[in-house]
N, C-alpha and C positions, 0 to 999 in steps of 0.2 A: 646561905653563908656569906657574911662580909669579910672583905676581901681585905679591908685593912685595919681586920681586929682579929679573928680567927684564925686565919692562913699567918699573919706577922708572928701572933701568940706562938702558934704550932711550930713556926721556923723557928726562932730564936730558942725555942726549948730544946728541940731537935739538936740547934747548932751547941747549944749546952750538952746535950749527951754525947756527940761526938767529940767536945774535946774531955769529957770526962772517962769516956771510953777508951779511946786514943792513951790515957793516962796508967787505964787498969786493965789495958790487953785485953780490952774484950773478944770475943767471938768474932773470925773476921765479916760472915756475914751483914751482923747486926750493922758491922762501923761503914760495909760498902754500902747495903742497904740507903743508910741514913746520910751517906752522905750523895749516894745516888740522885736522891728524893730532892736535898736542899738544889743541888745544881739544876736538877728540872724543874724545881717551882722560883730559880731566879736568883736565890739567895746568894749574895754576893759574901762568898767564904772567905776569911782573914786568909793572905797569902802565907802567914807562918803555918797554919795551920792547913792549909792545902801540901804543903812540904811536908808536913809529918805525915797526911796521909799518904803521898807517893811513897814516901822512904818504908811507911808500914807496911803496905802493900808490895813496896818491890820483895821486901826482904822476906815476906809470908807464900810470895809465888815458887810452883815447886819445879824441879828441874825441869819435868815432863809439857810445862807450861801452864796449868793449871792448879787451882787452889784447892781446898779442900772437897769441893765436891760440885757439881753441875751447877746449881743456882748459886752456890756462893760466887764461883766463877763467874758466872753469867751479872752479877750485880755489880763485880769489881771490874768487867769489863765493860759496863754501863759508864761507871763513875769515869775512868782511866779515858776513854773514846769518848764522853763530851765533855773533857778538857783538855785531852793533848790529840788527838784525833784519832782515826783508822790507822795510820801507817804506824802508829807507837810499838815499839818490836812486843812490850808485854800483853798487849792486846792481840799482834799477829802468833804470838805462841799460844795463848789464852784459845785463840779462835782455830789452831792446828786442833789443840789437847780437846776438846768440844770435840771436833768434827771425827776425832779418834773414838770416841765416849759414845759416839750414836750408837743407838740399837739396832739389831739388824733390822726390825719391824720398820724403823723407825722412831723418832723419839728419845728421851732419857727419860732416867730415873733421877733419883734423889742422890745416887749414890753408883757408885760402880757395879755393885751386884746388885741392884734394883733394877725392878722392870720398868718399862716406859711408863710417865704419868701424865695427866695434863699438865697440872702447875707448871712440873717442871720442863715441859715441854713447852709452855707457855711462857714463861718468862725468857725462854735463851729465845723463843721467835720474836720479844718487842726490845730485851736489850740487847740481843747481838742476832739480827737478823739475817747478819752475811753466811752464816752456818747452814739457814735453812735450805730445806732443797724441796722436791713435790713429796716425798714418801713420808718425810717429815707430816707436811699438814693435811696427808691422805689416811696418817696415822690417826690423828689428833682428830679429822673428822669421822672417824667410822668408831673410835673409841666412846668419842660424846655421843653418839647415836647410841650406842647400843648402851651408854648410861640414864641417856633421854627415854628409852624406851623402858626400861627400867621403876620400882615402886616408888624410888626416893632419888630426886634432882638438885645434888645441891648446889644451891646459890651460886658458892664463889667455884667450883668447876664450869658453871655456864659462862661466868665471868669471864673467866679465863679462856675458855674455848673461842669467845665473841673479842676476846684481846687476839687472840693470834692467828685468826682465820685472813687473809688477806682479802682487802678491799675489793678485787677484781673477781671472787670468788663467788657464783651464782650455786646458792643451793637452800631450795625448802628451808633446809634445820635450821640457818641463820635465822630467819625471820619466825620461827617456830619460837626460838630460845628465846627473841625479843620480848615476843607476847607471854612466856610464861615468866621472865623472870618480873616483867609488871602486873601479873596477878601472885606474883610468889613475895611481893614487898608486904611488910607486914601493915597494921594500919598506924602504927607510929610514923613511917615512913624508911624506917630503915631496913635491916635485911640480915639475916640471921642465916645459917646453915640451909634452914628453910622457911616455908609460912610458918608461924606457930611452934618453932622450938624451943625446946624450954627454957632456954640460956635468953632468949627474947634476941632482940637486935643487938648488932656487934659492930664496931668499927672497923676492924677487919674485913668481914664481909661484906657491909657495906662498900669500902673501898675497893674488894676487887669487882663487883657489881661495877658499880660507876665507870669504872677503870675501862673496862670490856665494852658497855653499853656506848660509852661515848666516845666508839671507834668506829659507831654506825648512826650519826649525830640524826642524819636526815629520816631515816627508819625510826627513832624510838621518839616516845609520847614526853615531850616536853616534863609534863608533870610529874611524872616517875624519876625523872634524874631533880626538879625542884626540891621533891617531899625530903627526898631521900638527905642532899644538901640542908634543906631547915634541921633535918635528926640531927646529922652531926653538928650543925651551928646549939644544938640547945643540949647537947650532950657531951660536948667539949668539957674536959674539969679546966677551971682559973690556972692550973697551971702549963694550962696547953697541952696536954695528954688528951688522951681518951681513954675510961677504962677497959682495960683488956691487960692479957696475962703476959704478955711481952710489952710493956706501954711504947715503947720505938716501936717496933714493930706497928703493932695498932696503928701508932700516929703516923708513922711512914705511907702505909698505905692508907688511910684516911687520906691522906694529902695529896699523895697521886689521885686519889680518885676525885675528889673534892676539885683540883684544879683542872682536870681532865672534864671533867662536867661543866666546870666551870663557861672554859674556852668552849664546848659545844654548844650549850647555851647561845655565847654570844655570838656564836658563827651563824646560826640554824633560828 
């Protein structure tokens, strides 16, 4: 993927849906998501428009400290903490209301009366990590196990397991997961639910793939995080999207994953 055709495309479009969004009260999700992504990949966001998202965001946070549900929380705590920092009081409630929300197993769900899942258990360990604790990610590893062991392993669960397992963590599965999700890429190069699903390869999935894989840069095979990057470079539409049924969404995590790969590449 080039770095100063692809990734600019994808920001600027991105930077287009958040202020078209911001416009039409979308979903707050989608607008922290999106705006999460732009501040990790660099994009220098117009100051007016950094103010409407504080003001959006303060006014949508709920008394209890949290927003609508675990990962929406966990994305606006993202956006909120790398640009005003840790100490921001919406962040310090943000990260009370979490740490209330765990499960007893450990883990969250999607939702208050959900059970613990990876994603979501995965994304509050890489954007708000100060929540986590050991039962947390003793959760997260004995849940992938018993999914790895399992008929069908998909994709973006391994991704995700391989996003939030911490670096210091000695264990088999790790290196188990590396090796299947580089015989699990399809031969286009990119990566779908699974090998061979029917839907073929997705920019979603691909991106949480990438995303995970290139948090263990020195263990994975160069050429599996390459192929996967050419996909999305030749699958990108001119308008900077990616098809897929949320196209933020899509493109948000395309992009994470994309520059996550990117930076392993040139470290490794």
């Amino acid at each position: 993927m080039d770095k100063n055709s692809n990734i600019l495309i994808a920001s600027a479009r991105l930077t287009t849906f958040l202020q078209d969004a911001l416009s039409l009260s979308l979903e707050t999700i989608r607008i922290a998501r999106t705006a999460h992504t732009l501040l990790a990949a660099g994009v220098s966001i117009p100051e007016n428009l950094l103010q409407r998202l504080i003001v959006f965001f303060r006014e949508r946070q709920r008394t209890d400290g949290g927003w609508s549900d675990p990962e929406e929380t966990a994305w606006v705590v993202g956006f909120i903490k790398t640009l005003r920092g840790i100490d921001n009081p919406s962040v310090q409630s943000a990260l009370e209301w979490l740490n209330d929300e765990r499960k007893a197993e450990g883990g969250w769900g999607a939702h208050s009366r959900d059970h613990a899942r990876i994603r979501s258990t995965a994304l509050i360990s890489v954007l708000a990590p100060e929540v986590i604790r050991p039962e947390d990610t003793k959760w997260l590893l004995n849940e992938w196990r018993k999914d790895f062991a399992g008929p069908v392993r998909l994709s973006y669960k391994a991704g995700f397991f391989l996003l939030a397992m911490p670096p210091e963590l000695d264990d088999e599965l790790i290196d188990k997961t590396i090796r299947h999700l580089a015989g699990d890429q399809n031969e286009d190069g990119g990566f779908a639910p699974w090998k061979g699903h029917p839907i073929g390869s997705d920019p979603w999935s691909t991106g949480v793939v990438l995303w995970g894989l290139s948090r263990w840069g020195e263990r994975v095979d160069r050429i599996v995080l390459k192929r996967a990057l050419e996909w999305l470079q030749r699958t990108q539409l001119p308008s900077g999207y990616w098809p897929y049924h949320y196209l933020d969404d899509g493109a948000s995590i395309a992009l994470i994953g994309a520059l996550s790969a990117m930076k392993t590449l040139a470290e490794n």
